[in-house]
C-alpha positions in Angstrom: -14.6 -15.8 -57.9 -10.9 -15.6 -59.2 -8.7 -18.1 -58.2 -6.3 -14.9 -57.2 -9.0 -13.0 -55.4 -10.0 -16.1 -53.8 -6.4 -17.1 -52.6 -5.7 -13.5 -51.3 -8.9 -14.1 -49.2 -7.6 -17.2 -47.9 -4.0 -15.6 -47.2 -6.1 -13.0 -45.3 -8.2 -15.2 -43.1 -5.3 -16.9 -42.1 -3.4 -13.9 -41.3 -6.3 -13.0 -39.2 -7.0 -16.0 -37.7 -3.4 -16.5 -36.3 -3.3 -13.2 -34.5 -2.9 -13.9 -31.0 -5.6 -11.4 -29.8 -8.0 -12.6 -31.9 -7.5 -16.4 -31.1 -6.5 -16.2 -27.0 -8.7 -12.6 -26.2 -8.8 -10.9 -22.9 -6.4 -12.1 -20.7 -7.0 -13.5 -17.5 -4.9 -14.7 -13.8 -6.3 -17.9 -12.5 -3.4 -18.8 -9.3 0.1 -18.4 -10.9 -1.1 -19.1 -14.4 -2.1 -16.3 -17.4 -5.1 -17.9 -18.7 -6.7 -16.9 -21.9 -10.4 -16.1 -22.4 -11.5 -20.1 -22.6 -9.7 -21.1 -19.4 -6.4 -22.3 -21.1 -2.8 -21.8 -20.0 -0.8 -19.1 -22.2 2.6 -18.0 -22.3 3.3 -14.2 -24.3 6.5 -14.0 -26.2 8.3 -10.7 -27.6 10.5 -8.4 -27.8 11.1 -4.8 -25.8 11.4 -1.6 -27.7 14.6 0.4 -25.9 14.1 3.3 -24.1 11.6 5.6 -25.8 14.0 8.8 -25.9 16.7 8.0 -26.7 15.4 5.3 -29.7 12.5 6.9 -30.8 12.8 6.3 -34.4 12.0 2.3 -33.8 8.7 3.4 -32.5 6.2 3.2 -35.8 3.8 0.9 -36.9 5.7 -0.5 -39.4 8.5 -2.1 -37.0 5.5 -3.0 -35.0 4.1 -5.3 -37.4 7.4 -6.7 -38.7 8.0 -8.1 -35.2 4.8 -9.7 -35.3 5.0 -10.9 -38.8 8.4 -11.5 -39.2 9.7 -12.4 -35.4 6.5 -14.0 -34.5 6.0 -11.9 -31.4 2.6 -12.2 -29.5 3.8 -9.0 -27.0 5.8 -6.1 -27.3 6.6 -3.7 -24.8 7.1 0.3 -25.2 9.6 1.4 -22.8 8.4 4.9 -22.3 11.7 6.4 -20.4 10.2 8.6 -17.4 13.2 10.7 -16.3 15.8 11.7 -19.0 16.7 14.1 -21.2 13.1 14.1 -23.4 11.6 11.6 -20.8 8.1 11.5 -20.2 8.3 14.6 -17.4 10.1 16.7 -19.6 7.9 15.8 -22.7 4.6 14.1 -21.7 2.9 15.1 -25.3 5.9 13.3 -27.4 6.3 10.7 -25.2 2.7 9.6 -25.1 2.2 10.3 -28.3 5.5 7.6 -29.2 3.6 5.1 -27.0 0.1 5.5 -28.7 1.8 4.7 -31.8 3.2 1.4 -30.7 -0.1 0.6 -28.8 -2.2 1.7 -31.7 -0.2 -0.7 -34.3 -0.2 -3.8 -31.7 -3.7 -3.4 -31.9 -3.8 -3.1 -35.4 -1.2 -6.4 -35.9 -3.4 -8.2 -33.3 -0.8 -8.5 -30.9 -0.5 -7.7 -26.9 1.3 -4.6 -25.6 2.9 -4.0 -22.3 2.7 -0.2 -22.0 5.7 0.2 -19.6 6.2 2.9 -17.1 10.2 2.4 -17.4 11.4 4.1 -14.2 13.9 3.2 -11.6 12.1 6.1 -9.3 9.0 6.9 -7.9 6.6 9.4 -9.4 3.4 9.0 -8.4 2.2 11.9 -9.5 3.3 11.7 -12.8 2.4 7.8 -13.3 -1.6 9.0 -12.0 -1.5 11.2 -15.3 0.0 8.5 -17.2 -1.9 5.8 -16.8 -5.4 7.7 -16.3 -5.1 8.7 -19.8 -3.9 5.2 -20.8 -6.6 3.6 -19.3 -9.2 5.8 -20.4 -7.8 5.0 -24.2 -7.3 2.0 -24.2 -8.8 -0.4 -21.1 -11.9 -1.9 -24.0 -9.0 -3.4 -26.2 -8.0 -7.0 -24.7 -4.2 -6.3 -26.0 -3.3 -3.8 -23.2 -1.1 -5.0 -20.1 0.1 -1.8 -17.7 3.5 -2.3 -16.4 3.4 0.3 -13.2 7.5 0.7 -12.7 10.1 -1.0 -14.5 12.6 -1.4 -12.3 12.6 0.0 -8.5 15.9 -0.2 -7.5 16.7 1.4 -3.8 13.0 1.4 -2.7 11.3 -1.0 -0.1 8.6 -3.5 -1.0 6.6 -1.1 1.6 6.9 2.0 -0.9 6.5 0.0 -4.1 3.5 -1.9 -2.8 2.0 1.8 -1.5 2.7 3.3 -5.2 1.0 0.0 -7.0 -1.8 0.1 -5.0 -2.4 4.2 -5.6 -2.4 2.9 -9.8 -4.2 0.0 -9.6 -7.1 1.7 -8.3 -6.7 4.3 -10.4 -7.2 1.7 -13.4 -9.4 -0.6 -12.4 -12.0 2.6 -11.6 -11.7 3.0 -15.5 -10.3 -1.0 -16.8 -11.4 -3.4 -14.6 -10.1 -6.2 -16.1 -6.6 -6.1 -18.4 -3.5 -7.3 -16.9 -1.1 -5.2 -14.5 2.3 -6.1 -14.1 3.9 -5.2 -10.6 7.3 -4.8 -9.9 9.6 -5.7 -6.9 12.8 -4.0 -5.2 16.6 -4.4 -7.2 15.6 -4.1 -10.2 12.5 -6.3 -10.1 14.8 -9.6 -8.5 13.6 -9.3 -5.0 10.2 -11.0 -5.9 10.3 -13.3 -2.7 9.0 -9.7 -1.1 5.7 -9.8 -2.8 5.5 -13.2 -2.0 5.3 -12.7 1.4 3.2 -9.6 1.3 0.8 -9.7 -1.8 -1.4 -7.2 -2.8 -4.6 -8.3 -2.4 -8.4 -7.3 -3.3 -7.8 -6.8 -6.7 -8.0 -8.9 -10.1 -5.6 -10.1 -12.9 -2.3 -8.9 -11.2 0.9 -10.4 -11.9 4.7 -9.4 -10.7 7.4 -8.6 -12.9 10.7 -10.8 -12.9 14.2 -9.2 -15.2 17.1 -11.5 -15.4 20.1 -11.2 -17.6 22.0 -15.0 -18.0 25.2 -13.5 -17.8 24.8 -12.3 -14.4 21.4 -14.3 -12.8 21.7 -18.0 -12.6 19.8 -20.5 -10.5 19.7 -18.6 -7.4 17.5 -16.6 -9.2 15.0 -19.1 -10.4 15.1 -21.0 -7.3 13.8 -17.4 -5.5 11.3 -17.4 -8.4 10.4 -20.8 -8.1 9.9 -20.3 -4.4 7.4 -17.2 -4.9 5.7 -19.1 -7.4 5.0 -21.9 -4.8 3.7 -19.4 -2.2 0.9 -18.4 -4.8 2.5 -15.1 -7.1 1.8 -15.1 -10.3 5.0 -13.6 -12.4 5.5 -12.6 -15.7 9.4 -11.7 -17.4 8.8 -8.3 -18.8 12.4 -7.4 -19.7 15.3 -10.6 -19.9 18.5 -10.9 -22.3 21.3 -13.1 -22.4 24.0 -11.2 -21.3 25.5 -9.1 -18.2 22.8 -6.9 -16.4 25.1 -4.0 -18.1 23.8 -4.9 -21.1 27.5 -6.0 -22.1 29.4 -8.8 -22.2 29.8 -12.1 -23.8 25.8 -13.8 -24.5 25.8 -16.6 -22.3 24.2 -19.3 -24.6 23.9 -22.0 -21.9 22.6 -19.7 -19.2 20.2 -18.5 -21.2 19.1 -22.0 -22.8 18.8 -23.1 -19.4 16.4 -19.7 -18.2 14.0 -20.7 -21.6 13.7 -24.5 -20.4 12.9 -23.1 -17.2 10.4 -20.4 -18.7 8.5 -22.8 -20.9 8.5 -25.9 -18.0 6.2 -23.2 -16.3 3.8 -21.5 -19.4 5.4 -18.6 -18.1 5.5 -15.4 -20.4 9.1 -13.8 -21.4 10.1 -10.7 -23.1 13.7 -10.0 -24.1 16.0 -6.7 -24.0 15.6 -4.7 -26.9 15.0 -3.4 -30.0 17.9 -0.7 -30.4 21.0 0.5 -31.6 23.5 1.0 -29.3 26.6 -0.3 -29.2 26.0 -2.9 -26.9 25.1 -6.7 -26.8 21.9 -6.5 -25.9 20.6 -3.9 -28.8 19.2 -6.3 -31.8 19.8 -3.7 -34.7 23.0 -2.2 -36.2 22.3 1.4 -37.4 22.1 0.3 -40.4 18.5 -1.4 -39.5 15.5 0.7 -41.1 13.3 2.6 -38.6 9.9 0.6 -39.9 11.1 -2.9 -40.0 11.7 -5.2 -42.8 15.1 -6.2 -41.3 17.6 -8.5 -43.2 19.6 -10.9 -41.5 22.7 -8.0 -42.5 20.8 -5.6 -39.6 20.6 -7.9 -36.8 23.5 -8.3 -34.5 24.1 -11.4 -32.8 21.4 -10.9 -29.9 18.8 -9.7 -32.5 19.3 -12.8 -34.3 19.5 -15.0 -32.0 16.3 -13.3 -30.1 14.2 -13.7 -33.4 15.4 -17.4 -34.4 13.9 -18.2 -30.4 10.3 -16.5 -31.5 10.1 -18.3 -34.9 10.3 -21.0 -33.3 7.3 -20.9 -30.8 5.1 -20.9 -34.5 
């Protein structure tokens, strides 16, 4: 064989080999802890797309695989926006359609995907339809985690714990066994709730945690800490290093100290997001290519900063 042909192979395998579906598999909940499929502690790492209609033109395969490749992300999250102006109830055909692309190139890439319901409301209804379909697409690949409401802001535990339930059965008749993220009232910060009232009867359920360092500090923790200690499993589908705005001034030793805390615990973090906007916590200046292959010139400060924190976890 060629030495060329013979050191593409190689360059392959590797490739392969280091994707983190292929090497960790179908992800599993044993206590508090996200196990892979030999029993051993993991903790995902990635990025969030921004809202899916309002930044639909980062939703392709190619920026997909660039945040795998390049930023070293083992999850990404699609924000599919529910609500708005070309929102998932005004357009459920493009705004699936914009999901299954980011799903279909995590899979691809060998990566895991939270496929995010990203909703401060409640639409039962709408979210049956949803994830049904979802489910029924994709519930065999190991890569898929279902994220039932981003954010509930004004609702009780009562009506968010009601609406889970209604969707986790709906799933688990169809994917018994992939992850499903929960969320908790105010944004997902009142998870001291589902500590004290759990669902329970069902598998491989974990409860979603968002923190910005500019505003949440060690109160927050603590309350995490605490629910943690009472048995919940959580998992930090949406974090940044800034105000909850999305504005302000990145606070570097907040946020150090919210990764030091993360890591001490193997628990999983995503951060807040891959857009545009003229704001701190979009990664990418308009300038940024809609299929990846950033330079350093396209990242603003939180994109860099975000991706320098991946590469590292190599």
């Amino acid at each position: 064989m060629p030495v060329r042909i013979f050191a593409a192979l190689l360059l392959l395998c590797s490739s392969l080999t280091a994707q983190p579906v292929m090497k960790h598999g179908r992800l599993q909940v044993n206590g508090t802890q996200l196990i892979d499929q030999s029993g051993q502690p993991i903790a995902l790492h990635g990025v969030s797309f921004g809202w899916h209609n309002w930044w639909p033109r980062f939703y392709t395969a190619g920026t997909v695989d660039w945040l795998y490749r390049d930023w070293n992300c083992s999850v990404v999250r699609a924000a599919m926006g529910v609500e708005p102006d070309k929102g998932y109830i005004k357009d459920p055909a493009g705004s699936t359609q914009l999901v299954r692309t980011v799903v279909d190139a995590a899979i691809k890439s060998g990566i895991y995907v939270i496929i995010d319901w990203h909703s401060h409301n409640i639409n039962l209804a709408e979210a049956k339809a949803f994830f049904r379909e979802m489910a029924t697409a994709y519930g065999k690949y190991p890569n898929v985690i279902y994220e039932l409401f981003n954010e509930p802001d004004r609702e009780s535990w009562k009506e968010v714990k009601d609406y889970s339930i209604e969707l986790i059965r709906l799933i688990r008749e169809i994917d018994p066994d992939n992850i499903i993220l929960v969320g908790s009232p105010h944004w997902d910060q009142d998870i001291h709730l589902p500590a004290e009232d759990p669902i329970t009867g069902f598998k491989n359920l974990m409860y979603s945690l968002h923190f910005y360092a500019g505003t949440h500090k060690q109160w927050l923790r603590d309350r995490a800490d605490a629910a943690i200690a009472k048995g919940l499993p959580v998992f930090i589908s949406e974090s940044a290093g800034m105000e909850a705005s999305g504005n302000g001034a990145i606070d570097q030793e907040e946020w150090q100290r919210w990764i030091d805390w993360m890591d001490a615990r193997k628990l999983s973090w995503v951060s807040w997001s891959v857009s545009d906007k003229d704001e701190t916590c979009s990664m990418l200046l308009p300038i940024a290519g809609s299929d990846g292959k950033w330079e350093l010139k396209d990242l603003k400060e939180w994109g860099i900063r975000t991706r320098n924190y991946l590469r590292g976890y190599r």
